[in-house]
C-alpha positions as CSV (number, residue, x, y, z in Angstrom):
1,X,-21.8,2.4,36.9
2,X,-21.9,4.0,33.3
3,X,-25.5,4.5,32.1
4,X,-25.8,2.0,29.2
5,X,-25.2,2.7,25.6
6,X,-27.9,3.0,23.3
7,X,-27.9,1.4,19.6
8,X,-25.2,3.3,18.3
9,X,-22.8,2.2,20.8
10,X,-20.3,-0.4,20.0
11,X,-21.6,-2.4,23.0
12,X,-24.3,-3.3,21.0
13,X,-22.5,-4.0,17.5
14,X,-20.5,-6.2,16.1
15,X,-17.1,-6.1,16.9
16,X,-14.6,-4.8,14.2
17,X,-12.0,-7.3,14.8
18,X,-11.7,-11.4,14.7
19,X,-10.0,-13.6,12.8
20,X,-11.9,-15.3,9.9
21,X,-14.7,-15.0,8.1
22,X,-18.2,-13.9,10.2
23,X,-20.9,-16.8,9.6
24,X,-23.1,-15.7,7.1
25,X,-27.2,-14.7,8.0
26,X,-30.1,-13.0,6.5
27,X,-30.9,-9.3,6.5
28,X,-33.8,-10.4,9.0
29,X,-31.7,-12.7,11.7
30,X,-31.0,-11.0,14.9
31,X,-27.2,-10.6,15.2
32,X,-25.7,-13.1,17.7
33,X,-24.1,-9.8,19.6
34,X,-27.5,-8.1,20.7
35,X,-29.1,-12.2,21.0
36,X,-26.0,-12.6,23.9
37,X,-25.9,-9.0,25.3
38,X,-25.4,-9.3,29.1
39,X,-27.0,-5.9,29.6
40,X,-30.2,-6.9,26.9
41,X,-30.6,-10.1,28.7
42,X,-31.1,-8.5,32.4
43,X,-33.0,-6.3,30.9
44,X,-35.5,-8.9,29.1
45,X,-35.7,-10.3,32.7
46,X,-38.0,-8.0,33.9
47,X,-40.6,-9.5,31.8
48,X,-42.3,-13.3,32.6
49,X,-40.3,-16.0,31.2
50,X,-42.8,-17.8,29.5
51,X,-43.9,-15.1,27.3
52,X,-42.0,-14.3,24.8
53,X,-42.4,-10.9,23.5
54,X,-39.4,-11.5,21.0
55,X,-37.5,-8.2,22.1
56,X,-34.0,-9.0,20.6
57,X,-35.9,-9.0,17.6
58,X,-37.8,-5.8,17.8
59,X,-34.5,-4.1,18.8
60,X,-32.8,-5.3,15.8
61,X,-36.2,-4.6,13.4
62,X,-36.4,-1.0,14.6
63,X,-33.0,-0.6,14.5
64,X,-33.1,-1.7,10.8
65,X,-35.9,0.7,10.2
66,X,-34.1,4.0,11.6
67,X,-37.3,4.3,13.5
68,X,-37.7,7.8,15.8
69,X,-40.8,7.1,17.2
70,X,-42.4,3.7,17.9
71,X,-46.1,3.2,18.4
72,X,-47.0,0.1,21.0
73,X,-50.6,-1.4,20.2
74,X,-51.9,-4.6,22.8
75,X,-54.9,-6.3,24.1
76,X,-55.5,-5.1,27.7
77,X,-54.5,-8.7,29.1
78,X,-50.8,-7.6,28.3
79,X,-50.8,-4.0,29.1
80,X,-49.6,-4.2,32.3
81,X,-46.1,-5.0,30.4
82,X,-46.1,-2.2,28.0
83,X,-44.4,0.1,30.4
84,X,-41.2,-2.2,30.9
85,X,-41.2,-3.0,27.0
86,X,-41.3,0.8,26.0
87,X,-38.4,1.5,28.9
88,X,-36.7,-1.3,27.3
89,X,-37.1,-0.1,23.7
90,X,-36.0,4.0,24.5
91,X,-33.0,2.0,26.2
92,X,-31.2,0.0,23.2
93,X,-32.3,2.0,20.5
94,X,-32.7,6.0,19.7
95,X,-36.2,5.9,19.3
96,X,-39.1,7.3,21.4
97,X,-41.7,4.6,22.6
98,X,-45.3,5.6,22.8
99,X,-48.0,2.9,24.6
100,X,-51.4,2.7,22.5
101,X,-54.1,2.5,25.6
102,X,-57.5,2.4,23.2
103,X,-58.9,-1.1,23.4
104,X,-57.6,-3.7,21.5
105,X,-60.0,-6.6,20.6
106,X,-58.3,-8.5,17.7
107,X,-55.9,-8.5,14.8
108,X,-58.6,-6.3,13.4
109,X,-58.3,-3.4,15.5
110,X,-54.2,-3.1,14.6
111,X,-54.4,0.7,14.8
112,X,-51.9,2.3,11.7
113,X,-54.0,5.2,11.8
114,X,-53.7,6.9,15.0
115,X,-50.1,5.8,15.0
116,X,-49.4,7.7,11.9
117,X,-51.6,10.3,13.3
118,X,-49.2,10.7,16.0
119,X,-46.3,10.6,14.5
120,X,-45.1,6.9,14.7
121,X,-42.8,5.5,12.3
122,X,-43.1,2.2,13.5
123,X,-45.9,-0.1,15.0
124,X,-45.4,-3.3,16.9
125,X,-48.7,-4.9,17.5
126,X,-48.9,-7.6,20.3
127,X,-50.9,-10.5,21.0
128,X,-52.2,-11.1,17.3
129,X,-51.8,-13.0,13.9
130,X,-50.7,-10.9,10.5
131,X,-54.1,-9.9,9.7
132,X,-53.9,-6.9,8.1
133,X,-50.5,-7.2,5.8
134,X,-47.9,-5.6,6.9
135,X,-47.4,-4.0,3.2
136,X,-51.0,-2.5,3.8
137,X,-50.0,-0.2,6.5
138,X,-48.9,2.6,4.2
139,X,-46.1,5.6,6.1
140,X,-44.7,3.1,8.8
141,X,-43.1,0.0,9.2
142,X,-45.0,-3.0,11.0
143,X,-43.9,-6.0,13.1
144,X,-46.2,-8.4,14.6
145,X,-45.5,-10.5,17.9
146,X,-47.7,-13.4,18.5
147,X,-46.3,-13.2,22.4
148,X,-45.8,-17.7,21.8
149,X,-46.8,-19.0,25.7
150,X,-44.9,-21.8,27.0
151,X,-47.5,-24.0,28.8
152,X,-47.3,-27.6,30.7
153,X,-47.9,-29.6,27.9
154,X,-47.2,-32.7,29.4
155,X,-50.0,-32.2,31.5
156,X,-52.2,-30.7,28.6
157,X,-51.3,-34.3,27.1
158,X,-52.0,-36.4,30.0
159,X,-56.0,-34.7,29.9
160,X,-56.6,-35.8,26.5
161,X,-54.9,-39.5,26.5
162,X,-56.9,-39.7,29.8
163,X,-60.3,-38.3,28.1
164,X,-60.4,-39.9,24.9
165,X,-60.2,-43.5,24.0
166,X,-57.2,-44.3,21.6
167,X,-58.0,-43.7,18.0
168,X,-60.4,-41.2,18.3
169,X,-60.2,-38.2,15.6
170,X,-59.5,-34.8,17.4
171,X,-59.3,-31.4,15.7
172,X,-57.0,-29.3,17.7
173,X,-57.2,-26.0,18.1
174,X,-56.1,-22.2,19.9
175,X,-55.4,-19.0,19.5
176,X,-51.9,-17.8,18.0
177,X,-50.7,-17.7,21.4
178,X,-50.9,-21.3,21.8
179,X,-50.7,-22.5,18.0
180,X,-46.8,-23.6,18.9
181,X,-48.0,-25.5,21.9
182,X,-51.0,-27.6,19.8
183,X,-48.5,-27.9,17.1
184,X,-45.9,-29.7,19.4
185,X,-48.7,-31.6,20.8
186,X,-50.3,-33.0,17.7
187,X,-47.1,-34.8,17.0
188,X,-47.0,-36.2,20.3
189,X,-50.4,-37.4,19.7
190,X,-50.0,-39.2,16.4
191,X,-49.1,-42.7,17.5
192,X,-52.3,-42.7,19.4
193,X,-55.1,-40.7,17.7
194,X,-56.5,-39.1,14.2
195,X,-55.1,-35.8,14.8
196,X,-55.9,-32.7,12.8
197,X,-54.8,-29.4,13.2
198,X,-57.0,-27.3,10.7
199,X,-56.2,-24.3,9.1
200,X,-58.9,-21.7,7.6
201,X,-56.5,-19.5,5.6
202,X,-54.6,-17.2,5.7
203,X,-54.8,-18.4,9.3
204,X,-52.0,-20.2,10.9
205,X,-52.8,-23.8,11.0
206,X,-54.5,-24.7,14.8
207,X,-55.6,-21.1,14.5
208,X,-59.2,-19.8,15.1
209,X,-60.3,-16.1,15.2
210,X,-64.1,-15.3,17.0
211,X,-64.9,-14.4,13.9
212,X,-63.4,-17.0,11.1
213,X,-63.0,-20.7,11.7
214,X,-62.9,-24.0,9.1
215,X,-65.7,-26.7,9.1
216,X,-64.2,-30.1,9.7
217,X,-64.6,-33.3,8.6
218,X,-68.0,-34.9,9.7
219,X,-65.9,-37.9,11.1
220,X,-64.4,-35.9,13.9
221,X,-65.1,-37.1,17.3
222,X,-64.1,-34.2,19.4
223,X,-62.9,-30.4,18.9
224,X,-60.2,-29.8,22.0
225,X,-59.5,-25.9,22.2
226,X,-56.4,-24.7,24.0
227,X,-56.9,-21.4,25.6
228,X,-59.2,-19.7,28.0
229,X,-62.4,-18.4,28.1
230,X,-64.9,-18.9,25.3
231,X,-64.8,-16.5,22.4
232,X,-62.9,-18.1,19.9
233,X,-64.3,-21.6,21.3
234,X,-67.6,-20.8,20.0
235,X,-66.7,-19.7,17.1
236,X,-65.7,-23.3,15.5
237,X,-68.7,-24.5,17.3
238,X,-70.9,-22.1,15.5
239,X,-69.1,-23.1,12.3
240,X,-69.3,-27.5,13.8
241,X,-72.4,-27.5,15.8
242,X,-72.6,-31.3,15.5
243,X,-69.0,-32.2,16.9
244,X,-68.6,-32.1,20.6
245,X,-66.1,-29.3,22.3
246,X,-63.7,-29.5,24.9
247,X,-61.8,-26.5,26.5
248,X,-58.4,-27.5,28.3
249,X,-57.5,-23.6,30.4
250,X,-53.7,-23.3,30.2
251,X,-53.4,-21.6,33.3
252,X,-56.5,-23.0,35.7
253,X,-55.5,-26.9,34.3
254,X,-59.0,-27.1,34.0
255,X,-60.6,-29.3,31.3
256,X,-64.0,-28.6,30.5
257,X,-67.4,-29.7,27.8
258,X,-68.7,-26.7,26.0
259,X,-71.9,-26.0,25.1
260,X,-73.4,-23.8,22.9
261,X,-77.3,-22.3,21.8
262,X,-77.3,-23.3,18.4
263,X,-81.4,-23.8,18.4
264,X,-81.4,-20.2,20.1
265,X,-78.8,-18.3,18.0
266,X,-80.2,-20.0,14.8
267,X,-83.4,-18.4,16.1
268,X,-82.4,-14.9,16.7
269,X,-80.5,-14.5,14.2
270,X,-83.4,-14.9,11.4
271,X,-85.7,-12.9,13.2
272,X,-83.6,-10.3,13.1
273,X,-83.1,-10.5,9.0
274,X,-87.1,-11.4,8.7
275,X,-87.6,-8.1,10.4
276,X,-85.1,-6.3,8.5
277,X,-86.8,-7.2,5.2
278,X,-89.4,-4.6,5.9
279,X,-87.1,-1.7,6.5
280,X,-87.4,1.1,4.7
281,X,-84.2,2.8,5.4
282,X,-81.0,1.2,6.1
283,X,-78.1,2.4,8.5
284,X,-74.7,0.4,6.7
285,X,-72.2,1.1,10.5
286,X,-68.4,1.1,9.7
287,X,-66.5,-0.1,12.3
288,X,-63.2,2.6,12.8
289,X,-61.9,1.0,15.9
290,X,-58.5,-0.4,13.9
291,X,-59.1,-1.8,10.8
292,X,-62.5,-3.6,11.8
293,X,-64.6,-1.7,9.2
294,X,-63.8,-2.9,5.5
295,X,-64.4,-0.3,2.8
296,X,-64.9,-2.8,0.4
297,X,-67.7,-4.7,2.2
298,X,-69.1,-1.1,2.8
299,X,-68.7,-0.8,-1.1
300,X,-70.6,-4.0,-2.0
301,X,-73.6,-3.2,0.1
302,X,-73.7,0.5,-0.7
303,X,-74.6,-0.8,-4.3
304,X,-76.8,-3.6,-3.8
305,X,-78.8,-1.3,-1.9
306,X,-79.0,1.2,-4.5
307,X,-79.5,-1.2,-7.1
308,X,-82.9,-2.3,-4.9
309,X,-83.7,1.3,-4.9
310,X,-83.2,1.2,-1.1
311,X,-82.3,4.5,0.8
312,X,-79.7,3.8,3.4
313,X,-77.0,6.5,5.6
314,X,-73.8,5.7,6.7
315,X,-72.6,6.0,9.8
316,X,-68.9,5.6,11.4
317,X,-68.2,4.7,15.0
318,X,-65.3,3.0,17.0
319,X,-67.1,1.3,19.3
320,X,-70.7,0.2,19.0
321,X,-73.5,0.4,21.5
322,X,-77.2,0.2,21.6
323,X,-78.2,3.7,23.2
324,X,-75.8,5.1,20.2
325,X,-77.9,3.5,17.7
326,X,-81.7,4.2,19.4
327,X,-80.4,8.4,18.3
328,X,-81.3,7.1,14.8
329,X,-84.7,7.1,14.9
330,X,-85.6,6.9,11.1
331,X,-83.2,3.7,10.4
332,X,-85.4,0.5,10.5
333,X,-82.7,-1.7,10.4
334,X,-78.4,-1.8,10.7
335,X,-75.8,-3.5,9.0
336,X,-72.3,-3.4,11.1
337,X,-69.4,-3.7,9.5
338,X,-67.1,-4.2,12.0
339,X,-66.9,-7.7,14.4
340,X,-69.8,-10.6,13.0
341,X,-69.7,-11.8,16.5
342,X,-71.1,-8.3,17.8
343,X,-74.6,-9.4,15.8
344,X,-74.3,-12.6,16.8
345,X,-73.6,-12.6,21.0
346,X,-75.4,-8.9,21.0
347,X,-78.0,-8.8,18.8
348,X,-81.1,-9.4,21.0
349,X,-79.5,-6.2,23.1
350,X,-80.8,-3.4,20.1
351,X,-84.1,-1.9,19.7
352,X,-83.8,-2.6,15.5
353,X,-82.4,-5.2,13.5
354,X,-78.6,-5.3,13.8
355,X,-77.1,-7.6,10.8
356,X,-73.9,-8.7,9.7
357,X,-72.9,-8.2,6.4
358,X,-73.7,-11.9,5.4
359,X,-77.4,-11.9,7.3
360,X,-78.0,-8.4,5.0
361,X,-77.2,-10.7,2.0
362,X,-79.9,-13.2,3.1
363,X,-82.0,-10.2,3.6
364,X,-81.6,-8.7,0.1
365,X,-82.1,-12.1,-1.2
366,X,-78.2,-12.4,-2.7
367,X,-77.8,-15.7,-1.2
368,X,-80.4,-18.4,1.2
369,X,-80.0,-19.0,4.8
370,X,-76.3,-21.6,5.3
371,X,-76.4,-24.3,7.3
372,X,-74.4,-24.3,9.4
373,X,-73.6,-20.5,10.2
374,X,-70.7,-19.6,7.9
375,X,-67.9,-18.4,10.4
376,X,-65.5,-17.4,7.7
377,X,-65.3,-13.3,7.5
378,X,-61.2,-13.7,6.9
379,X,-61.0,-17.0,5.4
380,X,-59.6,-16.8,1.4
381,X,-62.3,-19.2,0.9
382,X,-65.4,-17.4,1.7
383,X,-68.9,-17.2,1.0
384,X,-69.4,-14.0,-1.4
385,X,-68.5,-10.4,-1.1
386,X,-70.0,-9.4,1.8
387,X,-66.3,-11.0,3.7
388,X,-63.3,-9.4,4.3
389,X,-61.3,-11.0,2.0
390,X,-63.2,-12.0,-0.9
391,X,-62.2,-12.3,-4.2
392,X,-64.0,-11.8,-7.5
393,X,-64.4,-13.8,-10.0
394,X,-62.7,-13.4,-13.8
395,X,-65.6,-11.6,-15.5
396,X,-67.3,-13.2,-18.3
397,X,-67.9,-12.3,-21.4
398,X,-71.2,-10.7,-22.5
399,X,-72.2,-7.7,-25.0
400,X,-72.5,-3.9,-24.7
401,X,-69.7,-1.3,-24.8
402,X,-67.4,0.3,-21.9
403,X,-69.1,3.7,-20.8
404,X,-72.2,2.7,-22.3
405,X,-75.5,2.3,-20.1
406,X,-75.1,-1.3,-20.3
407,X,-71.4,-1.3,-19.1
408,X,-71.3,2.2,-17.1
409,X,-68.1,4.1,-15.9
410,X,-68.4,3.4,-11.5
411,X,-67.1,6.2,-9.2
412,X,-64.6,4.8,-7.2
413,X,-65.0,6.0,-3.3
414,X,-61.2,5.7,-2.6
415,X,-59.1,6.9,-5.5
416,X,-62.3,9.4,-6.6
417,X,-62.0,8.7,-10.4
418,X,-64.9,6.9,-12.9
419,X,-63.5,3.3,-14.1
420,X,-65.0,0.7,-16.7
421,X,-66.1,-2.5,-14.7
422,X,-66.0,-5.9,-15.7
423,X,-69.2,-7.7,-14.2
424,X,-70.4,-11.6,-13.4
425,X,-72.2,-14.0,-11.9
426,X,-71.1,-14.8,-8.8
427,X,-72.3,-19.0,-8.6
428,X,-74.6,-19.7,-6.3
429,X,-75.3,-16.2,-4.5
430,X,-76.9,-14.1,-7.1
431,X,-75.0,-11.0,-6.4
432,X,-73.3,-9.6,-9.5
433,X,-69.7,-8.5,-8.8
434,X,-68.1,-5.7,-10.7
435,X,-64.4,-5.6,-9.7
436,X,-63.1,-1.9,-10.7
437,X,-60.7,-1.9,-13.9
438,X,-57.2,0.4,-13.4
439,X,-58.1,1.4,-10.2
440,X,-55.3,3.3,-7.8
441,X,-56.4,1.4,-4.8
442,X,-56.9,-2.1,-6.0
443,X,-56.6,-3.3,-2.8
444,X,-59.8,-0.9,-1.4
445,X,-61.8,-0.7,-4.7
446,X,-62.7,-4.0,-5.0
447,X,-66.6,-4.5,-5.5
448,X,-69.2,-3.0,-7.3
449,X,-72.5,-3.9,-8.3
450,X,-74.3,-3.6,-11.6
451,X,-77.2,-1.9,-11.5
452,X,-78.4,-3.7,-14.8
453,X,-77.7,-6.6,-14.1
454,X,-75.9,-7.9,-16.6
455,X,-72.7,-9.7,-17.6
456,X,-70.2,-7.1,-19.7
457,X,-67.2,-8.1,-21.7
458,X,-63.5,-6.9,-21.0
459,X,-62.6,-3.5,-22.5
460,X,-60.9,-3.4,-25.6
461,X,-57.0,-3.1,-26.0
């Protein structure tokens, strides 16, 4: 048998001849010719059926790109497929497939860097939701595959009409693997309960990150969660701590209450801050592993605690751990920038204080304990600056001129270059924001601080 043809073959193309005119489709749609290719198809075979890792699609995407070399970036669970994916890829198109084996914990940790670094043109990231913008990986071309799992869902609907009493009000959610499957079921449920399927944008409605999930309603009876193990579970519960949780496991059929330490955590958590009001010096960590670390965030605290007249040291690492930190002997306490949950489940595990960016904010005194734990370091809709994506307020208008020591020029960290600010009041937290004015990297240079304190007016014309 011939060895098969790769992209530029006519195997793979639309044929030249037929009579009439071709149906007409979007720059984006697969063509029908590589969707029904006989050779494709046996190929895609190798991989389970009911995961779909969308590989007509990537074919036709890279193909569209010109890409030479493509970067492969997945969570461990899905790993042991990346072999048969990059043979597939290096098969039906001309570039060179390259499998990412660092860890891979979340949409946070999609890894542009390295890929650039070794010479990728284009990244498929597997397993996660469009967290990071695919315009905001800047030198290669990005596609996200959620990898949709077909489940049983008329057993997963069976377990809740048999669990709950008709009428009740359920809040479903899952992870983006399983957002099609509680979508499909919510409908099947409407007849017979108060369904919701919340969304904490920019989210996908149904889905909940370990890190960022929405409150609900205070007249929901039950929270079901479509998935397994616990991670992103606990994270609405954090968020819900008085609405009941179910888990229904996919694969096990098992349905299951969940409990969680909210007395505990709640605990913990503002021990650690009470302590870490007495620290002298701060260490502000910046997660690398991916994305994880914000510069921004890093940004905002960098000049609240200068404002306080605090010293503090950066520090960068992939991958955080305990005897890393204990090296540091003059740090009294550590913000990490990098997973909330790592505070949170971890904590208790580190000889000082280790904070999240909002639990330094209750420390500096920008903001008062929340009730219930704000879970929402992606939501649009956040708390203050000290979240991913936050956005400032319009300034308001106050007195003193641009450049002057009541309005000073800021050195931006990313584009190195002094701008005029334009600061306010953020309501409610205390913490004056100063987003940077004709910055190069509006996207990076988002927050400062003033140091004075003060509301400044726009710059003139």
């Amino acid at each position: 048998m011939a060895a098969p043809q790769r992209s530029g073959s006519a195997a793979l193309l639309p044929s030249a001849s037929g009579a009439g005119r071709a149906p007409r489709r979007t720059a984006r749609q697969v063509p029908e010719e590589l969707l029904n290719n006989a050779e494709l198809r046996e190929a895609v075979g190798a991989l389970p059926s009911n995961y779909n890792f969308e590989i007509p699609k990537t074919i036709w995407r890279i193909r569209q790109a010109g890409a030479k070399k493509v970067a492969l970036q997945m969570p461990e669970g899905l790993l042991m497929f990346a072999c048969t994916i990059a043979d597939i890829i290096e098969r039906f198109t001309d570039a060179e497939a390259v499998v990412m084996g660092d860890v891979t914990y979340g949409a946070c940790c999609v890894d542009d860097y390295t890929a650039r670094a070794l010479g990728a043109d284009f990244l498929v990231h597997y397993g996660h939701s469009c967290l990071i913008p695919i315009d905001a990986t800047h030198g290669l071309k990005m596609l996200y595959v959620f990898v949709d799992i077909k489940i049983d869902t008329s057993h997963f609907l069976d377990t809740i009409r048999f669990n709950f009493a008709v009428g009740s009000s359920l809040a479903l959610v899952s992870t983006i693997q399983f957002v099609a499957a509680v979508q499909a079921a919510s409908q099947e449920l409407q007849s017979q309960y108060k369904v919701c399927v919340p969304q904490c944008k920019p989210l996908s409605p149904g889905e909940i990150l370990g890190c960022t999930s929405p409150r609900l309603a205070r007249d929901t009876d039950a929270i079901v969660y479509l998935g397994d193990g616990r991670f992103h579970l606990e994270s609405i519960m954090i968020a819900n701590p008085g609405i009941p949780a179910y888990r229904y496991d996919p694969y096990s059929k098992v349905f299951s209450q969940e409990h969680y330490a909210h007395d505990r955590m709640r605990e913990a958590r503002q021990a650690a801050i009470r302590s870490a009001t007495r620290a002298r010096c701060w260490g502000l960590l910046l997660g690398t592993l991916g994305r994880q670390g914000s510069p921004a965030i890093l940004q905002h605290l960098e000049s609240r605690l200068c404002a306080l007249g605090r010293p503090f040291v950066r520090v960068l690492l992939s991958e955080i751990f305990p005897s890393k930190l204990q090296l540091f002997d003059s740090v009294d306490a550590w913000v990490q920038i990098a997973c909330p949950r790592l505070s949170i489940d971890w904590g208790e595990a580190f000889s000082k204080p280790l904070l999240t960016p909002y639990e330094a904010a209750v420390a500096l005194g920008d903001i008062e304990w929340q009730q219930p734990y704000p879970m929402d370091f992606y939501a649009s809709q956040s708390l203050g600056p000290w979240t991913a994506n936050h956005a400032a307020r319009p300034a308001q208008v106050g007195t003193g001129g641009w450049g002057s020591p009541e309005c000073p020029l800021v050195l931006c960290a990313m584009c190195h270059k002094r701008h005029p600010v334009a600061c306010s009041l953020e309501s409610g937290t205390g913490a004056h924001l100063v987003p940077a004015i004709g910055c190069t990297w509006p996207h990076l240079c988002l927050l400062h601080v003033c140091p004075y304190r003060r509301s400044h007016a726009q710059p003139p014309a």
